[in-house]
TIRO-2110 file (N, C-alpha, C; in Angstrom, 1 decimal):
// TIRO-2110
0.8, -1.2, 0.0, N, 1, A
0.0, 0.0, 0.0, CA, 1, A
0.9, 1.2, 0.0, C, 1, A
0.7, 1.7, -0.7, N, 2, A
1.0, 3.8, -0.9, CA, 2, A
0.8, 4.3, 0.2, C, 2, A
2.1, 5.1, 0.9, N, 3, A
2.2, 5.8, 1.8, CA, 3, A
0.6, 6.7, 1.4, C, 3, A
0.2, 6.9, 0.6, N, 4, A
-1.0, 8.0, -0.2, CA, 4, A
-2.3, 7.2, 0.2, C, 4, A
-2.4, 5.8, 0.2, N, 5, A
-3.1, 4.9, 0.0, CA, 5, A
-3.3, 4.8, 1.6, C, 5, A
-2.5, 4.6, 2.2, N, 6, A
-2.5, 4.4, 3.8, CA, 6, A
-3.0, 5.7, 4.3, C, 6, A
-3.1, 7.0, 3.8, N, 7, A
-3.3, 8.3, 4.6, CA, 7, A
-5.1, 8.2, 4.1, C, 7, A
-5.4, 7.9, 3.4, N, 8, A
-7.1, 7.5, 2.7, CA, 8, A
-7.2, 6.9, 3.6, C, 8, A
-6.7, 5.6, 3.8, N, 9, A
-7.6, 4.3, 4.8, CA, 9, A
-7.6, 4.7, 6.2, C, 9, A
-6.0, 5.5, 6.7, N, 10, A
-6.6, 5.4, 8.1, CA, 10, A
-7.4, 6.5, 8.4, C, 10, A
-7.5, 7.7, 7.5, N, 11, A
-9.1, 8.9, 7.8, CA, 11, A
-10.1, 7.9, 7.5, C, 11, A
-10.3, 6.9, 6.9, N, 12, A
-12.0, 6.4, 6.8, CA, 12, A
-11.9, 5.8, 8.2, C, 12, A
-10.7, 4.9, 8.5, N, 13, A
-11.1, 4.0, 9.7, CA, 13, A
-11.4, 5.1, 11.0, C, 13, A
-10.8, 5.9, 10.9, N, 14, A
-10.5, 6.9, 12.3, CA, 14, A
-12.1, 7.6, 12.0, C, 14, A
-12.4, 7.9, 10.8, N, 15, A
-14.2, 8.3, 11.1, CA, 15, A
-14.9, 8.0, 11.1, C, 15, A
-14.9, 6.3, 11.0, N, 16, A
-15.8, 5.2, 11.0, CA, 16, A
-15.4, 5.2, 12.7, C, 16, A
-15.0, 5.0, 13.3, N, 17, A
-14.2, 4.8, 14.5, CA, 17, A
-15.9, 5.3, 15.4, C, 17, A
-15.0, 7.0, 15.6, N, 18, A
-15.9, 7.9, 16.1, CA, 18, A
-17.5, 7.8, 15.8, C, 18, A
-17.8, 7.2, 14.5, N, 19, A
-19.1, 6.8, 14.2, CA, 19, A
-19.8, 5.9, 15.0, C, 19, A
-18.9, 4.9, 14.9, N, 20, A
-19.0, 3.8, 16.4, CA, 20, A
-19.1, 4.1, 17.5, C, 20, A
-17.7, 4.8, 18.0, N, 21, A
-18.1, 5.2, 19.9, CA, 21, A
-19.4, 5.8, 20.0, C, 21, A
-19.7, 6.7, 18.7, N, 22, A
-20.9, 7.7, 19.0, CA, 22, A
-22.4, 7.1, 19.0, C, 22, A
-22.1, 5.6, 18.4, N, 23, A
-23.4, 4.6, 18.4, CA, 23, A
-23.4, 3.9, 19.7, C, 23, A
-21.9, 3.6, 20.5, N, 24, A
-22.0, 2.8, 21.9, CA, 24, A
-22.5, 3.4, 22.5, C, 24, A
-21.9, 4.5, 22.7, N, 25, A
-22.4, 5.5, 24.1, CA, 25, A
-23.7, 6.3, 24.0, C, 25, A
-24.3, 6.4, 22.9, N, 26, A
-25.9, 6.6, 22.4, CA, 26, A
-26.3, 5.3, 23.2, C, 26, A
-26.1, 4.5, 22.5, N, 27, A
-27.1, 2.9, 23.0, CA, 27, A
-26.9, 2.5, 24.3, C, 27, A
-25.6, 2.3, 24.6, N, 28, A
-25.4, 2.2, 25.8, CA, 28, A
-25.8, 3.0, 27.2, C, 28, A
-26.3, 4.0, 26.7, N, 29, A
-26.8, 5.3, 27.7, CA, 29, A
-28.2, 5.0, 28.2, C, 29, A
-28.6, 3.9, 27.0, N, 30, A
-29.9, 3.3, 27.6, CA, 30, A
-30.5, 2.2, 28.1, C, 30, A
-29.1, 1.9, 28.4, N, 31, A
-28.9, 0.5, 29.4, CA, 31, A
-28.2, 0.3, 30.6, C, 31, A
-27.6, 1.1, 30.5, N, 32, A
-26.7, 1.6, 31.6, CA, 32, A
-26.2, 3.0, 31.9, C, 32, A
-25.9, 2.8, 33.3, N, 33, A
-25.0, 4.2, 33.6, CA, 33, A
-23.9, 4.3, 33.0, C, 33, A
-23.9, 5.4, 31.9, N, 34, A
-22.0, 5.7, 31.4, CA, 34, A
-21.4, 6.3, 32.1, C, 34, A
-21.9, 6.8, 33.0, N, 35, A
-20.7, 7.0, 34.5, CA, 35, A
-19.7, 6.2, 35.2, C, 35, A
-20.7, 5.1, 35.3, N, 36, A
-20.0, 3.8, 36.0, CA, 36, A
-19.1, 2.7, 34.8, C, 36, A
-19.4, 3.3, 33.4, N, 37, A
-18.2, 2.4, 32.6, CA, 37, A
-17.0, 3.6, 32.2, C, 37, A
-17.7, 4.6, 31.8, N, 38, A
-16.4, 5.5, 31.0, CA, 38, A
-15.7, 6.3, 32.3, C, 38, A
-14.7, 6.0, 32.7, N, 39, A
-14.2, 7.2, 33.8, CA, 39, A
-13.6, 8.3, 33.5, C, 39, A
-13.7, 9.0, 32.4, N, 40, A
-13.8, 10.2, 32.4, CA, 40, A
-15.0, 11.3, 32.9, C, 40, A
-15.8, 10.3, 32.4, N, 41, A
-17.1, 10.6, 33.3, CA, 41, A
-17.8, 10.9, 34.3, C, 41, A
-17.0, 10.0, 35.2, N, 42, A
-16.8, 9.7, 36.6, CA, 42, A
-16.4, 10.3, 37.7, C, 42, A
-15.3, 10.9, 36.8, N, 43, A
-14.3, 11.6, 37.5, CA, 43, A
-14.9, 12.7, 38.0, C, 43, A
-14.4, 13.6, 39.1, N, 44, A
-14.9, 14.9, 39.7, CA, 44, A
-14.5, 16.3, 39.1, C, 44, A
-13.5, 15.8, 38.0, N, 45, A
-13.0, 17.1, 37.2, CA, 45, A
-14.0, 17.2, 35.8, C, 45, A
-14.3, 18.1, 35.4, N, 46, A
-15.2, 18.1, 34.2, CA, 46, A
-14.0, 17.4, 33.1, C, 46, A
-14.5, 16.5, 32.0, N, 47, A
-13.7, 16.1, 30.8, CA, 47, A
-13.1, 16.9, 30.1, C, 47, A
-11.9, 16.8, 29.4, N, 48, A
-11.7, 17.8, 28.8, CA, 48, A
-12.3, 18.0, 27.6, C, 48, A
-12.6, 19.4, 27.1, N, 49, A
-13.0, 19.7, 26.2, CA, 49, A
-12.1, 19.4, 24.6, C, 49, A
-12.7, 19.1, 23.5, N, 50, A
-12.1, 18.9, 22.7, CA, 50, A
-12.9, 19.7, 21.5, C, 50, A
-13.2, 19.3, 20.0, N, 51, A
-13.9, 19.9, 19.3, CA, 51, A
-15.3, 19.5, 19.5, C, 51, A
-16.8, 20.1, 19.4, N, 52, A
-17.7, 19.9, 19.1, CA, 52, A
-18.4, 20.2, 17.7, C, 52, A
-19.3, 19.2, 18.0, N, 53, A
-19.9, 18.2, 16.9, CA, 53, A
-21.9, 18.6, 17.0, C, 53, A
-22.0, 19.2, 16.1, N, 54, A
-23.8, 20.1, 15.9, CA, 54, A
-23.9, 20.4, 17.5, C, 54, A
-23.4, 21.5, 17.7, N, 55, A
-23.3, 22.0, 19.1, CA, 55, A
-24.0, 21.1, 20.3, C, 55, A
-23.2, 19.9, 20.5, N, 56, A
-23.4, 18.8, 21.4, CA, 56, A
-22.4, 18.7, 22.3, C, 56, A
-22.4, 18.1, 23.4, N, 57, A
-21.5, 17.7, 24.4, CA, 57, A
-20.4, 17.5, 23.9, C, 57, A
-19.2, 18.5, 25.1, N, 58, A
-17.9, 17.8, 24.4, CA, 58, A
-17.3, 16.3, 24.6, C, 58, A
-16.4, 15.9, 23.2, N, 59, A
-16.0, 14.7, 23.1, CA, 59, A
-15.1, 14.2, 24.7, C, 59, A
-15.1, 13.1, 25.1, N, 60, A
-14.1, 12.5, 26.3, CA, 60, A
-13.6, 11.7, 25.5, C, 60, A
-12.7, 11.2, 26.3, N, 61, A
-11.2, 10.0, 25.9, CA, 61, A
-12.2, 8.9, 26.4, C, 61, A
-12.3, 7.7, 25.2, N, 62, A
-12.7, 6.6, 26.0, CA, 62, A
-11.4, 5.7, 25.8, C, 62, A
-11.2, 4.9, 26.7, N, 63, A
-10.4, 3.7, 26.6, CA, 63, A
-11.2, 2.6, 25.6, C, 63, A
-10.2, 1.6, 25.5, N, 64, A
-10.8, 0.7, 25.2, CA, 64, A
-11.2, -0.6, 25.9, C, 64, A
-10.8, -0.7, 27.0, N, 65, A
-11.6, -1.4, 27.9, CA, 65, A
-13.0, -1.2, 27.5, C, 65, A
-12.8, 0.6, 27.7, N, 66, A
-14.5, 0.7, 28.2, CA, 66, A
-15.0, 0.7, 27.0, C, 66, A
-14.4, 1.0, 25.7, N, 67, A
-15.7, 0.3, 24.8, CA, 67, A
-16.3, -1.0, 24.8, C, 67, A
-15.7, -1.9, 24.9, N, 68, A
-15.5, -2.8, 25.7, CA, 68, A
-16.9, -3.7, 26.4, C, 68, A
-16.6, -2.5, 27.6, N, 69, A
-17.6, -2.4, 28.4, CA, 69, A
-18.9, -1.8, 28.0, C, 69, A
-19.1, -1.1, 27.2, N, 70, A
-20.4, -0.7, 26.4, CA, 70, A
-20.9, -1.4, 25.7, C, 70, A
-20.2, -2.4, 24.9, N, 71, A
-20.9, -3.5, 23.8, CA, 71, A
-21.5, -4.4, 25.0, C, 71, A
-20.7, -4.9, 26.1, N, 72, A
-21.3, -6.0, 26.6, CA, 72, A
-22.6, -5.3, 27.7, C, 72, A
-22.6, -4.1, 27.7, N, 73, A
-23.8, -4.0, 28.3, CA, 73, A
-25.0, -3.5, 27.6, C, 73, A
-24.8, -3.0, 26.2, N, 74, A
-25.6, -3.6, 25.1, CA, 74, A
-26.0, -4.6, 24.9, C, 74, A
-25.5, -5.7, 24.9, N, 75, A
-25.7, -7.0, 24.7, CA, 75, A
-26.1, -7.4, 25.7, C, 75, A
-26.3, -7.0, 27.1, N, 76, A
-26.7, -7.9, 28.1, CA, 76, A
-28.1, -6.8, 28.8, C, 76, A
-28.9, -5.9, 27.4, N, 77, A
-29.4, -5.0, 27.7, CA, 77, A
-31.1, -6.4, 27.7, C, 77, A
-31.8, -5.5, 28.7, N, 78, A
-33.3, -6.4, 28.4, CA, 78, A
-34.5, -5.2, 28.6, C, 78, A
-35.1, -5.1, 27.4, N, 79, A
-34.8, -5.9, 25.9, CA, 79, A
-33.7, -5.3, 25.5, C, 79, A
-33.1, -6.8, 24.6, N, 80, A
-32.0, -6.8, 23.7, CA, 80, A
-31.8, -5.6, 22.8, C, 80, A
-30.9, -5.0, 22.8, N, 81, A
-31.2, -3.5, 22.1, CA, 81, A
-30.6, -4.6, 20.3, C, 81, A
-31.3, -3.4, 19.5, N, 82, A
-30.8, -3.8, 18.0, CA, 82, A
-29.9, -3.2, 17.7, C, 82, A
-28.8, -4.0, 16.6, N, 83, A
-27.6, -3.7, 16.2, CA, 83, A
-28.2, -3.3, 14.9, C, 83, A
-28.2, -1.9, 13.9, N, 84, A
-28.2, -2.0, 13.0, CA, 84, A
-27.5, -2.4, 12.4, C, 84, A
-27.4, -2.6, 10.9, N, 85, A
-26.7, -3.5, 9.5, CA, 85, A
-26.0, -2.7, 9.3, C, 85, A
-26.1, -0.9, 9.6, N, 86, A
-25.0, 0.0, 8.9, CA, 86, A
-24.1, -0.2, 10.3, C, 86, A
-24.3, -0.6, 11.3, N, 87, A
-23.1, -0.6, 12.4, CA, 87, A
-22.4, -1.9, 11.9, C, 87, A
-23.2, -2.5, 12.0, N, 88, A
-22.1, -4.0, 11.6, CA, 88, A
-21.2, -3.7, 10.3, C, 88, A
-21.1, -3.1, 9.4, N, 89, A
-20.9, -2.7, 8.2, CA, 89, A
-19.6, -1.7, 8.6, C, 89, A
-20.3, -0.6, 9.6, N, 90, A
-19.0, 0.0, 10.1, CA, 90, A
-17.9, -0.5, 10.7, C, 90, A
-18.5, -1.4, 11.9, N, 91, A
-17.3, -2.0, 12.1, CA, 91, A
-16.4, -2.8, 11.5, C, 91, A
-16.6, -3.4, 10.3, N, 92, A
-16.3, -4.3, 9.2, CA, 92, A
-15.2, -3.2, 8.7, C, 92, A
-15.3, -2.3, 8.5, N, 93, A
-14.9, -1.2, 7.5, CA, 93, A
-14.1, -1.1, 8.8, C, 93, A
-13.9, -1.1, 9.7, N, 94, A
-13.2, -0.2, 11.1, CA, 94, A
-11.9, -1.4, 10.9, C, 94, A
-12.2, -2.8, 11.3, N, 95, A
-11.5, -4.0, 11.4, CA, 95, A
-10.6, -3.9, 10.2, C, 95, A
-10.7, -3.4, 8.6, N, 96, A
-10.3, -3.7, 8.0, CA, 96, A
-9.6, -2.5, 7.5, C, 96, A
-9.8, -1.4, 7.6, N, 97, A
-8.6, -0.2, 7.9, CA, 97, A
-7.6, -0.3, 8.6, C, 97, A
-7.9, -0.8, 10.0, N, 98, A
-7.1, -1.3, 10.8, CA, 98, A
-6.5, -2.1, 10.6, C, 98, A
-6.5, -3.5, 10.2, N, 99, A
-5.7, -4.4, 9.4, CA, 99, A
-4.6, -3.6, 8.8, C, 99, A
-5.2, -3.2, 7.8, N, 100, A
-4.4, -2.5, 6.5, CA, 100, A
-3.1, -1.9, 6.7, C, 100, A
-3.8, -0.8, 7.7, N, 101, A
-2.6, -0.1, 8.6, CA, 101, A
-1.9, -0.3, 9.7, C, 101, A
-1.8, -1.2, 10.4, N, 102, A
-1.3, -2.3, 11.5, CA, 102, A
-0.4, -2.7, 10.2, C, 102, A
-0.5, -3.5, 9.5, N, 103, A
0.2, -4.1, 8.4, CA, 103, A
1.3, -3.6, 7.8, C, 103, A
1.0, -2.3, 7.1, N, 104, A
1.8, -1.1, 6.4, CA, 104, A
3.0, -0.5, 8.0, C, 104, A
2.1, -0.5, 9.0, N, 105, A
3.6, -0.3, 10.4, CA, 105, A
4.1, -1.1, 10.6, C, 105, A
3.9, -2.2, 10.9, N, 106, A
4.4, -3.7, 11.3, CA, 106, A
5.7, -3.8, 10.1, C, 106, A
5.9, -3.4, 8.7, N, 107, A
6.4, -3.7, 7.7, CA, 107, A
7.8, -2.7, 7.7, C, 107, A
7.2, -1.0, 8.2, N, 108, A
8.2, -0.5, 8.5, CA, 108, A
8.5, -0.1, 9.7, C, 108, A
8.5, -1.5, 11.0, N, 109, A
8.7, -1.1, 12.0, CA, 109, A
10.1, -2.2, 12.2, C, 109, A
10.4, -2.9, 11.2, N, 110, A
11.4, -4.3, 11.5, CA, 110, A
13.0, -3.6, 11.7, C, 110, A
13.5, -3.8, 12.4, N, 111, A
14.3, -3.0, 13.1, CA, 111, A
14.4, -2.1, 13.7, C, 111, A
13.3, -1.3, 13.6, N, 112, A
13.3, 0.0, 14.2, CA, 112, A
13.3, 0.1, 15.7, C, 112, A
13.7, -0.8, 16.3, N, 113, A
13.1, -1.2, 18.3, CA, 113, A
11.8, -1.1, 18.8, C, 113, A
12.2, -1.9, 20.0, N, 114, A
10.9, -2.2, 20.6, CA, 114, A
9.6, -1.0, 20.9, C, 114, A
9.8, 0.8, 21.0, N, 115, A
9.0, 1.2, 21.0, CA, 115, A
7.9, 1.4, 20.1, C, 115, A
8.4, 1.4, 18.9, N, 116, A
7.6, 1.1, 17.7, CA, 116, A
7.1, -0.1, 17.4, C, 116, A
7.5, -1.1, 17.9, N, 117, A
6.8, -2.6, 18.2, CA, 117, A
5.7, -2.6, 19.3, C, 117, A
6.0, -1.9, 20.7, N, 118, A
5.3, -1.8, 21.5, CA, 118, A
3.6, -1.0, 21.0, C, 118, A
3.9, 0.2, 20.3, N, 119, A
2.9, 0.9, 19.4, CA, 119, A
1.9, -0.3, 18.7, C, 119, A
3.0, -1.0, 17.4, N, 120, A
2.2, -1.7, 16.9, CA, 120, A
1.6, -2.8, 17.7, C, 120, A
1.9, -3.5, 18.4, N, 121, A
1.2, -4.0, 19.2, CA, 121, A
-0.1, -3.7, 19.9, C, 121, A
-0.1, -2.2, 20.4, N, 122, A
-1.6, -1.8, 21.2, CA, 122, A
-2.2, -1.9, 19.7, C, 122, A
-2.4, -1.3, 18.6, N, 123, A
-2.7, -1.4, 17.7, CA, 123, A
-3.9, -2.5, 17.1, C, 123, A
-2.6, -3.9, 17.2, N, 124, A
-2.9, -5.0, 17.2, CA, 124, A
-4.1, -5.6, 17.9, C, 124, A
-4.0, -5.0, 19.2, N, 125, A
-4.7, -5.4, 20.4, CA, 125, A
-6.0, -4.7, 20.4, C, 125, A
-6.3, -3.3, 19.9, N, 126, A
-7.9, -2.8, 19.4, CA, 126, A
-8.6, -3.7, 18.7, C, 126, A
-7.6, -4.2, 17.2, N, 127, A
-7.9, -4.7, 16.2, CA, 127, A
-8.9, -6.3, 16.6, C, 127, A
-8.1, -7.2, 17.9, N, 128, A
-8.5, -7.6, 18.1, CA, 128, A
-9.6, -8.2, 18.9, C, 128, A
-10.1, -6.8, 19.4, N, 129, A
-11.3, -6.6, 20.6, CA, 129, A
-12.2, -6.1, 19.8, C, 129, A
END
């Protein structure tokens, strides 16, 4: 893949990304407390502010634990909340950006030392949650 080719795939994956958190923590808000999964939330400091989006709440840092933690309390919602076809579709498209680009680092990370291994690694480890 084209250093050109790789800067395409990871803006679709990275906005497909945000498409997703923005569908957990929608869904999940109606199954559970997102206080008690996201701790930014949680916390006693307000979140930090980042850019906003059709003048809505500002964005937080979520981990990935806690996304994590949002699918399975989705899934363990009663009633069963529905997964739309365009979410499954996004995360398809998320899994497979990610691929791509895990791949294209992994390729020029071979010698480079372990911090850039360590990188690709967490990487790795989204890709496969």
């Amino acid at each position: 893949m084209a250093p050109s080719e790789l800067v395409g795939c990871y803006k679709v994956y990275k906005s497909k990304t945000k498409a997703l958190i923005y569908w957990l923590t929608r869904t999940a808000g109606t199954c559970c407390d997102l206080t008690s999964v996201i701790k930014s939330l949680a916390s006693s400091l307000p979140p930090k502010p980042s850019r906003r989006q059709n003048n809505e709440s500002s964005e937080v840092e979520i981990q990935t634990a806690e996304l994590v933690k949002l699918a399975q309390a989705i899934a363990a919602s009663d009633p069963p909340a529905d997964v739309p076809q365009g979410i499954i579709l996004v995360l398809q498209d998320i899994i497979h950006g990610r691929e791509e680009c895990a791949e294209w680092y992994s390729a020029q990370a071979l010698g480079q030392g372990s911090k850039v291994e360590r990188e690709n690694q967490t990487h790795r480890y989204f890709i496969l949650v």
